[in-house]
C-alpha positions as CSV (number, residue, x, y, z in Angstrom):
1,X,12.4,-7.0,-14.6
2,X,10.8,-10.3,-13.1
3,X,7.4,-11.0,-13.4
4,X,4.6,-10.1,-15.6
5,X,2.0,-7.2,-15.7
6,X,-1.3,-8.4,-14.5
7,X,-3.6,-9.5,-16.7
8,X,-6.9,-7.2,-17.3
9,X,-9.0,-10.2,-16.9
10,X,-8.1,-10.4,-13.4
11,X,-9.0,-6.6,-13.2
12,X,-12.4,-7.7,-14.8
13,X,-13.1,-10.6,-13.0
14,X,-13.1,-8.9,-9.7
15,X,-14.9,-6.0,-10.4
16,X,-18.0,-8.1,-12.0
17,X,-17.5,-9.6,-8.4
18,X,-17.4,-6.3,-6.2
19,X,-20.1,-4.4,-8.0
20,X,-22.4,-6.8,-8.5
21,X,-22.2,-7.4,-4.5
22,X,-24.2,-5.5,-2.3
23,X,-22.6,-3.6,-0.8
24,X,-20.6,-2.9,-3.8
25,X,-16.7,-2.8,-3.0
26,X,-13.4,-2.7,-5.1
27,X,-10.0,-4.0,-3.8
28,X,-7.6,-0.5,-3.6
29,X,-4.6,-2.4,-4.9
30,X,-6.6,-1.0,-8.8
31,X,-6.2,2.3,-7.8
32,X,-2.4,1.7,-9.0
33,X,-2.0,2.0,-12.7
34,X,0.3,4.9,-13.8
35,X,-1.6,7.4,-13.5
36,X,-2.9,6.0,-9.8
37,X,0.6,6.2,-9.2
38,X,1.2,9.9,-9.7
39,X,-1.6,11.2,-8.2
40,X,-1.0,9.3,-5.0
41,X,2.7,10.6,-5.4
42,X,0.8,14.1,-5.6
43,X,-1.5,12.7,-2.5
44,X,1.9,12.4,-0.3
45,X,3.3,16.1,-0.3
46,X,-0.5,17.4,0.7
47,X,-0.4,19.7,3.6
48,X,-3.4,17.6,5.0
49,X,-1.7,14.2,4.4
50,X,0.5,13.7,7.6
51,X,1.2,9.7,7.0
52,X,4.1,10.2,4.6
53,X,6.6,13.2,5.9
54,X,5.7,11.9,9.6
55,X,6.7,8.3,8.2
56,X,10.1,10.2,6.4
57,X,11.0,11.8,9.6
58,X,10.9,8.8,11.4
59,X,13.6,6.5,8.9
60,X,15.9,9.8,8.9
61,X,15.9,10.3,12.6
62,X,15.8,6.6,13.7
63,X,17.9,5.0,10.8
64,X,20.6,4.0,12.8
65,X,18.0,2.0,15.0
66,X,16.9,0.4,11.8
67,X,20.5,-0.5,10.4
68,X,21.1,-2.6,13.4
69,X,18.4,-5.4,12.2
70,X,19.9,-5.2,8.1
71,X,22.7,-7.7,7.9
72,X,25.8,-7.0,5.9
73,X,25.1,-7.9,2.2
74,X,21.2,-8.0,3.0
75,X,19.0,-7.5,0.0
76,X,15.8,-5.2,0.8
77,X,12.1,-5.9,-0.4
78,X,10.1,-3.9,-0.8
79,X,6.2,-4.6,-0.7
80,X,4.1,-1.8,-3.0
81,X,7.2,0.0,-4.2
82,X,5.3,3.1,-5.4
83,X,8.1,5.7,-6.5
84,X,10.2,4.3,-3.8
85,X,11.0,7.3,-2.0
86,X,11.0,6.4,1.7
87,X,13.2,3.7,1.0
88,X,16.4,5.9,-0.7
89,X,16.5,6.9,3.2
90,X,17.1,3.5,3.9
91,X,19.5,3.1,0.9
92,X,21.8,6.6,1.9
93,X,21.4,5.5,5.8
94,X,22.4,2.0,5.7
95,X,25.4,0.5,4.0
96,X,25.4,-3.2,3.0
97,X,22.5,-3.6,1.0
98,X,24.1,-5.4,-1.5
99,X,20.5,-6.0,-3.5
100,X,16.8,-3.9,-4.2
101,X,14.0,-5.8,-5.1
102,X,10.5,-3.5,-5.4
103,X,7.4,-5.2,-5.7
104,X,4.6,-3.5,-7.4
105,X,1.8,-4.1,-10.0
106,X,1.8,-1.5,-12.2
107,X,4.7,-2.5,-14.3
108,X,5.9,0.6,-16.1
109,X,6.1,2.7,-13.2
110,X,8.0,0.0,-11.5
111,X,10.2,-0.3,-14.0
112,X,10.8,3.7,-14.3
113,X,11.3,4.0,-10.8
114,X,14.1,0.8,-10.8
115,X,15.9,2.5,-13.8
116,X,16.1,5.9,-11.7
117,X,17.3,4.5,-8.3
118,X,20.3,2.5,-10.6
119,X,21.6,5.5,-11.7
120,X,21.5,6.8,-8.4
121,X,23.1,4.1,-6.8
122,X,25.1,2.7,-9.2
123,X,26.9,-0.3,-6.2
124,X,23.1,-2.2,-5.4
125,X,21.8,-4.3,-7.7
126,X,17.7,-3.6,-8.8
127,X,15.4,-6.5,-9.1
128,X,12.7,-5.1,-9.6
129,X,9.3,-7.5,-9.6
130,X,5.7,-6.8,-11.1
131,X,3.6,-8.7,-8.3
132,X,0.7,-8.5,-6.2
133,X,1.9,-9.0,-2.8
134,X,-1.9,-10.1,-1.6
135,X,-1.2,-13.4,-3.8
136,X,0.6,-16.3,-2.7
137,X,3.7,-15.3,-4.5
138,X,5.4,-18.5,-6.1
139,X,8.8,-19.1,-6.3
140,X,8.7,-16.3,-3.2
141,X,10.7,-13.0,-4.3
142,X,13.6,-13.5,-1.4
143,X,17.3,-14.1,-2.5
144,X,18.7,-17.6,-1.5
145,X,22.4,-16.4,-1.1
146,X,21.7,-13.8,1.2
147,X,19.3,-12.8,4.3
148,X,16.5,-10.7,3.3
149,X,14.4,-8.0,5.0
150,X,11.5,-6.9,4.3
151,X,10.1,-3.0,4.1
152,X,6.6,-2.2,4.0
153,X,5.8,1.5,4.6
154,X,3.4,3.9,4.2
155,X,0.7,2.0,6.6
156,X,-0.6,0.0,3.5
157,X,-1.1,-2.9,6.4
158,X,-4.3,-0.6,7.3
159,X,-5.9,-0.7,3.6
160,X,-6.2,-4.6,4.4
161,X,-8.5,-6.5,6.8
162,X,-7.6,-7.8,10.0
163,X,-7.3,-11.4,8.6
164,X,-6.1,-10.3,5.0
165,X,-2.8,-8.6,6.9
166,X,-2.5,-11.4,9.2
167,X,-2.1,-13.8,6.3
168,X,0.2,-11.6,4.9
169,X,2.3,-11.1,7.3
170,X,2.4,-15.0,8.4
171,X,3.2,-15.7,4.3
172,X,6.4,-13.0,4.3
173,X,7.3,-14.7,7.7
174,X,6.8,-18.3,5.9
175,X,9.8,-17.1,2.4
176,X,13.1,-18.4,3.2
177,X,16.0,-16.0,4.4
178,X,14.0,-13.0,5.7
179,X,15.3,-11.9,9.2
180,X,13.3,-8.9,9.6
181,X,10.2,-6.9,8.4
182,X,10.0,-3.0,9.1
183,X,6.3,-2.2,9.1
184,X,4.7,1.2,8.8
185,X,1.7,1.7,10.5
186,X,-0.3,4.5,11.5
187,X,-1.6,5.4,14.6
188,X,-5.1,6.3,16.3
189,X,-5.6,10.0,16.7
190,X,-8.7,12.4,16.2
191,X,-11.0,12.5,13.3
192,X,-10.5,16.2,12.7
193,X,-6.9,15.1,11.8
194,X,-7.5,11.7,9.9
195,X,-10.5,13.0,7.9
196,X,-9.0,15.7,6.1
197,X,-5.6,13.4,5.4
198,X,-8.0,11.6,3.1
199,X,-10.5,14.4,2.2
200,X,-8.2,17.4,1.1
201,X,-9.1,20.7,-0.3
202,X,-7.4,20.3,-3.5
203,X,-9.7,17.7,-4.0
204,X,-6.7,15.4,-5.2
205,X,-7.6,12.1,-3.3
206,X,-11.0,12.3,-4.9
207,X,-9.1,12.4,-8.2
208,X,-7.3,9.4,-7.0
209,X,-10.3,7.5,-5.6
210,X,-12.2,8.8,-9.3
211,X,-9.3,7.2,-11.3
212,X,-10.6,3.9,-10.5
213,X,-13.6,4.3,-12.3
214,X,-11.2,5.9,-15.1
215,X,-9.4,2.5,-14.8
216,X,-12.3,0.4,-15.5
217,X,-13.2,2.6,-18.3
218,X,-9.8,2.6,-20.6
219,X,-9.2,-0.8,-19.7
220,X,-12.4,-2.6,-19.2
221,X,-14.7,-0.8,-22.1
222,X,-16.6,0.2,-18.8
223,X,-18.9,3.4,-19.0
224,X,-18.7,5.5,-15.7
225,X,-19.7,8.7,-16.0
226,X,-17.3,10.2,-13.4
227,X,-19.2,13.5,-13.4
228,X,-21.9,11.1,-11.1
229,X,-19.9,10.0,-8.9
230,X,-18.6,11.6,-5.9
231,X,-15.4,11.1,-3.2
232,X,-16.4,10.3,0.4
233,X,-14.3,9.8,3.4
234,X,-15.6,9.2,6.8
235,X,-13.9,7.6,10.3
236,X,-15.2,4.5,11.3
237,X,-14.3,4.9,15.4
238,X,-15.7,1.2,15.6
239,X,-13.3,-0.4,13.3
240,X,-10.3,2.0,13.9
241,X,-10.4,2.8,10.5
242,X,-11.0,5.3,7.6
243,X,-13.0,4.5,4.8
244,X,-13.0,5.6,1.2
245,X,-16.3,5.5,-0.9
246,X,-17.1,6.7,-4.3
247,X,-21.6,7.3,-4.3
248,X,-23.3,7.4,-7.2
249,X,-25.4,10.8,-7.5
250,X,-28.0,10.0,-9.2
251,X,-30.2,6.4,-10.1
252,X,-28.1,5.2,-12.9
253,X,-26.5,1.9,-15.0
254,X,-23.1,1.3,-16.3
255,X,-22.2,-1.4,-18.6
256,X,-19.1,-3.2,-17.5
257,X,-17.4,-6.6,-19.3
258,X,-21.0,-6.5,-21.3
259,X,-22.8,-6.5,-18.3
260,X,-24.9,-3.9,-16.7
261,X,-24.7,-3.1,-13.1
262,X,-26.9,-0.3,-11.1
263,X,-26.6,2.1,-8.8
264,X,-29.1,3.8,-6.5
265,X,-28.9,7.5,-6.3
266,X,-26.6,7.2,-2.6
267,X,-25.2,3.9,-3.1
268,X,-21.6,3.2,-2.8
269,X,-18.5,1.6,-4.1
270,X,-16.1,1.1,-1.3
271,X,-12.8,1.4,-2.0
272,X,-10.3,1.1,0.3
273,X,-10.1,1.0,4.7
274,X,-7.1,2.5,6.4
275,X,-7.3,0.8,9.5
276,X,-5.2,2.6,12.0
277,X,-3.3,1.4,15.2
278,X,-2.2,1.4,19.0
279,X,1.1,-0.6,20.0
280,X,-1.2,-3.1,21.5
281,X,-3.1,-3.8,18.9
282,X,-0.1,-3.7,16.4
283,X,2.0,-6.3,18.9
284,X,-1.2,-8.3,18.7
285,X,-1.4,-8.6,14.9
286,X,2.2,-9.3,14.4
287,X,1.9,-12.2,17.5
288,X,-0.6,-14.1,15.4
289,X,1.8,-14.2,12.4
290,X,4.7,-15.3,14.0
291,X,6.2,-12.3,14.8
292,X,7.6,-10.4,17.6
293,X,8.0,-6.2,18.0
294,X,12.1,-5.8,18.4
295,X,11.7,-2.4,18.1
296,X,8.8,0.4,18.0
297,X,9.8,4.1,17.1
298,X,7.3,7.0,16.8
299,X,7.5,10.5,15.8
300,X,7.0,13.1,19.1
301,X,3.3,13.8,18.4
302,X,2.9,9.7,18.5
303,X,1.1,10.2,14.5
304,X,2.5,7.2,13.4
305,X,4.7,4.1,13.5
306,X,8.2,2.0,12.3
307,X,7.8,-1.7,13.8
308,X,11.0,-3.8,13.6
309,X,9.7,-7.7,13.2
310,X,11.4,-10.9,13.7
311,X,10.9,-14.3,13.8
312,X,8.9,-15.7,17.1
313,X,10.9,-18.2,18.4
């Protein structure tokens, strides 16, 4: 496995930063450690959470649209691996991948998950890569030899800010040999249907979001009392996106990296944004990187969207 696991004084570093801001905020690329992992895995088979088995549908039903923009021989990268399961659709529906290569922070899970998809597909190579993809990722992760595309599902675009996902997408258009990016995205719908996606009854995404906190306190000798916390999700119409929140309960300090940091009784952490998207405003975005739309497929109920980049000319 390439790379290294990310140091924790990176993890400490910026939260000191975010919670000692007001208003406080943590990146949601920390929600990942193993145990982030599974309960996100847990998050995607909700009845409530529509993103991922709307997102499936569309690479089984549209994967022959999709093979036409992988070259013969192409290796696929993958951007926030996760388990990986959206892309064995792309590894059963499209032949010629000669090469995987998942990118993903938390390194043990990454290096499960590469171990399981060898045995299942014994003919294409795993390389998998501990990385954060928001970094400037030096030498970049494409292979020389061969052309390269790029697969980032699962809407993770929308957790980042406008200008965050517009450097991101310029940088992946910038690393040599990629001839295509397939882009999840979801769409704009009601509130009464994006609320609960990220607010469900099992109360599992308020485990996830609460794991962060967890995090800090196996890792960074932090103090949380989870019990005073509390999961929020609300729709911010203005931005076009949801937004995750963990509010303290109760007036209160916790004692993070030796330093204390306070809380109001109503003040939040915010977590993570899931901006969400029309076809303008996606064609947009991807214009100001350098990209054009070669292809946009939705599901019938237009939930949610698989963008086929390329290179402007």
């Amino acid at each position: 496995m390439d790379g290294a696991t990310l140091p924790n004084c990176d993890f400490l570093s910026e939260a000191l930063a975010g919670l000692g801001t007001a208003p406080k905020s943590m990146s949601p690329k920390w929600f990942y450690d193993e145990q982030g992992s599974h309960l996100f895995e847990q998050i995607t088979k909700l009845p409530e959470y529509y993103p991922t088995r709307t997102e499936t549908a569309i690479l089984r039903d549209q994967i022959d649209t999709l093979a036409g923009y992988v070259p013969e021989g192409a290796a696929l990268i993958e951007l926030g691996s996760g388990a990986s399961v959206k892309t064995r659709l792309l590894l059963d529906g499209i032949g010629g991948i000669s090469t995987y290569r998942p990118l993903d922070i938390s390194a043990q899970f990454l290096q499960d998950t590469a171990e399981a998809l060898q045995t299942d597909y014994p003919d294409i190579e795993m390389r998998p890569m501990v990385a954060d993809f928001m970094t400037d990722i030096a030498p970049a992760p494409t292979l020389s030899d061969r052309p390269n595309v790029v697969f980032f599902p699962g809407s993770t675009i929308g957790n980042l800010t406008p200008d965050q996902a517009i450097t991101l997408l310029s940088r992946v258009r910038d690393w040599p040999g990629v001839t295509a990016f397939i882009l999840g995205a979801d769409l704009v719908k009601p509130a009464d249907v994006l609320v609960p996606a990220y607010d469900d009854a099992a109360g599992v995404t308020g485990a996830f979001n609460l794991n962060m906190l967890a995090r800090m306190n196996r890792e960074l000798n932090a103090d949380f009392d989870l019990g005073a916390f509390e999961h929020v999700a609300l729709w911010n119409m203005g931005c076009s996106r949801i937004e995750m929140h963990l509010r303290s309960t109760c007036d209160q300090t916790v004692t993070i990296g030796g330093r204390a940091i306070t809380f109001k009784a109503g003040e939040t952490i915010h977590t993570e944004n899931s901006r969400k998207f029309t076809p303008l405003t996606l064609r947009d975005m991807a214009r100001q990187a350098g990209w054009r739309i070669a292809e946009l497929v939705t599901d019938p109920d237009n939930l949610f969207a698989e963008a086929v980049l390329i290179p402007a000319k």
